[in-house]
NUPAMI-645546 format. One line per field, with one value per residue (C-alpha): residue number from 1; residue in three letters; z, x, y. Coordinates in nm, 3 decimals, always signed. Each point is the difference from the previous one (the first is absolute). Layout:
# residues N
n	c(NUM;...)
res	c(Ala;...)
z	c(Z;...)
x	c(X;...)
y	c(Y;...)
***
This chain:
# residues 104
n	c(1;2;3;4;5;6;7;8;9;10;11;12;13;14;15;16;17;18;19;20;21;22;23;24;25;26;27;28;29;30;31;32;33;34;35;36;37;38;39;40;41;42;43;44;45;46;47;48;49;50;51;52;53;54;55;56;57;58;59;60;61;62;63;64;65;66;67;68;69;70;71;72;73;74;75;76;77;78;79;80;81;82;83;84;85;86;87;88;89;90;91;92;93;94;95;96;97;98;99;100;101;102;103;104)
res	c(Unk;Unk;Unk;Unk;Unk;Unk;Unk;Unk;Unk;Unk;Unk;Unk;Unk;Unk;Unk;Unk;Unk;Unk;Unk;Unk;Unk;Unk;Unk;Unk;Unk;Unk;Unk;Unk;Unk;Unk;Unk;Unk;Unk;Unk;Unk;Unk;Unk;Unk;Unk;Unk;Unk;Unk;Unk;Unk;Unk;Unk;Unk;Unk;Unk;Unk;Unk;Unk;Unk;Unk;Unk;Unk;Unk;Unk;Unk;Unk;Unk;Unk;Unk;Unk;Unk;Unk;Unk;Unk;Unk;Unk;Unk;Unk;Unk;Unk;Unk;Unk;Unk;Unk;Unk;Unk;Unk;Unk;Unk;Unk;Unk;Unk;Unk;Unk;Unk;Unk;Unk;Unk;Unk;Unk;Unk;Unk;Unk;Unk;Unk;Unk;Unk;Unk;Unk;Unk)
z	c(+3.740;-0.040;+0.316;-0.251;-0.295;+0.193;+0.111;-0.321;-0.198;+0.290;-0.115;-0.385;+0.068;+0.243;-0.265;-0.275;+0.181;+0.093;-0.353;-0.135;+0.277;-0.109;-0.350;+0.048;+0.249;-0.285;-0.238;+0.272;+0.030;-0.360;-0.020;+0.246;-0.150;-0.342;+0.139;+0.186;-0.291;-0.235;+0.300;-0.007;-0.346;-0.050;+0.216;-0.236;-0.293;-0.203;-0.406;-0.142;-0.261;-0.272;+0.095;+0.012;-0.374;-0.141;+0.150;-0.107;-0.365;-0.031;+0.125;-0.240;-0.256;+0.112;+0.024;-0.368;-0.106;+0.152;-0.188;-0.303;+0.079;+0.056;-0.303;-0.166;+0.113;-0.028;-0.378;-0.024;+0.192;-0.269;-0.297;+0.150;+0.041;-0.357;-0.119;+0.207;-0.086;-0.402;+0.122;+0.284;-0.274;-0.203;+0.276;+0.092;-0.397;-0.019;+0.344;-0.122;-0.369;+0.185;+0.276;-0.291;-0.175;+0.276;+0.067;-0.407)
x	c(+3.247;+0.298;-0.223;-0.320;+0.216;+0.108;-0.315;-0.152;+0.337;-0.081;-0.380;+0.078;+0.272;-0.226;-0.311;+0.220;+0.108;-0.379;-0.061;+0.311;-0.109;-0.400;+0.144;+0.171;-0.280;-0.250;+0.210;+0.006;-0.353;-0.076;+0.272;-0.172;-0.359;+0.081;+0.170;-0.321;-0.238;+0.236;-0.028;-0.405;+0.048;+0.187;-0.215;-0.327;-0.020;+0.052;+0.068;+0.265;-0.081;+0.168;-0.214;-0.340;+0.125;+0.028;-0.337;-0.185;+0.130;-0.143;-0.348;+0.020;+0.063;-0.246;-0.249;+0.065;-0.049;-0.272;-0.153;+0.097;-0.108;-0.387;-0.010;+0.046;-0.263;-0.231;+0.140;-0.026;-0.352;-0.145;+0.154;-0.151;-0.365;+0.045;+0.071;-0.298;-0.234;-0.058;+0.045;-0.345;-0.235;+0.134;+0.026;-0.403;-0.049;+0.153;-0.145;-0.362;+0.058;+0.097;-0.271;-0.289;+0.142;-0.066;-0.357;-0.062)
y	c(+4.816;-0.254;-0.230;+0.028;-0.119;-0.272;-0.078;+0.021;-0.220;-0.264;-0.045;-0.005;-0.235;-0.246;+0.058;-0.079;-0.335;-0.055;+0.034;-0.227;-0.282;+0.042;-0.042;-0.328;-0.146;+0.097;-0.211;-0.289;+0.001;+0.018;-0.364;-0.094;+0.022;-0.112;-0.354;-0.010;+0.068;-0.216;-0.311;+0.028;-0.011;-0.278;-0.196;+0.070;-0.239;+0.279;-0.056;+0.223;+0.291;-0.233;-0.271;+0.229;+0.196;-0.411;-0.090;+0.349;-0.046;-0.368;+0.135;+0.254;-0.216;-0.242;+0.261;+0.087;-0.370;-0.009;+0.284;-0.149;-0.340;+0.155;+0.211;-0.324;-0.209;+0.349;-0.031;-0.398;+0.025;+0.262;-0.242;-0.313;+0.183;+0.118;-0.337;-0.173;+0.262;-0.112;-0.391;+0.036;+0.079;-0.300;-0.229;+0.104;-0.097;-0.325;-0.137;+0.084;-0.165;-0.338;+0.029;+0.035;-0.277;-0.255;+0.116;-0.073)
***
């Protein structure tokens, strides 16, 4: 029994150390990666999440202006056909008055 203890402390004691060792090669590899990753990175011309927030607010607020902006010529549009829409009728009136006047 004592020769199957031993046996069996030998393999928990080599698994644990295969374990221990896969543990530190796993955080090695993972290093490893994420200087890789971070180099490829780097390299891109890349903008920073500061410099994408700054850039998504002003087109936000551009796109807002410009909402506003075309509401108001809808709104100045409507006034300007209300205010030419009394002055055609007139305008036909006082172009026929001076035409008749010249055939006379």
């Amino acid at each position: 029994m004592q020769i199957n203890n031993r046996i069996l402390d030998d393999i928990t004691r080599v698994t644990n150390s295969a374990l221990g060792t896969m543990t530190g090669v796993k955080g090695e590899v993972d290093a490893l990666v994420r200087q890789q990753f971070e180099k490829i990175l780097m390299g891109m011309d890349m903008v920073t999440r500061e410099e994408f927030d700054v850039v998504h607010d002003v087109a936000i607020k551009a796109a807002e202006r410009i909402d506003a902006l075309e509401a108001r010529i809808v709104e100045l549009e409507k006034r300007l056909e209300a205010a030419e829409a009394p002055a055609k009728p007139a305008a036909k009136r006082a172009a026929s008055k001076p035409a008749a006047k010249k055939d006379a």
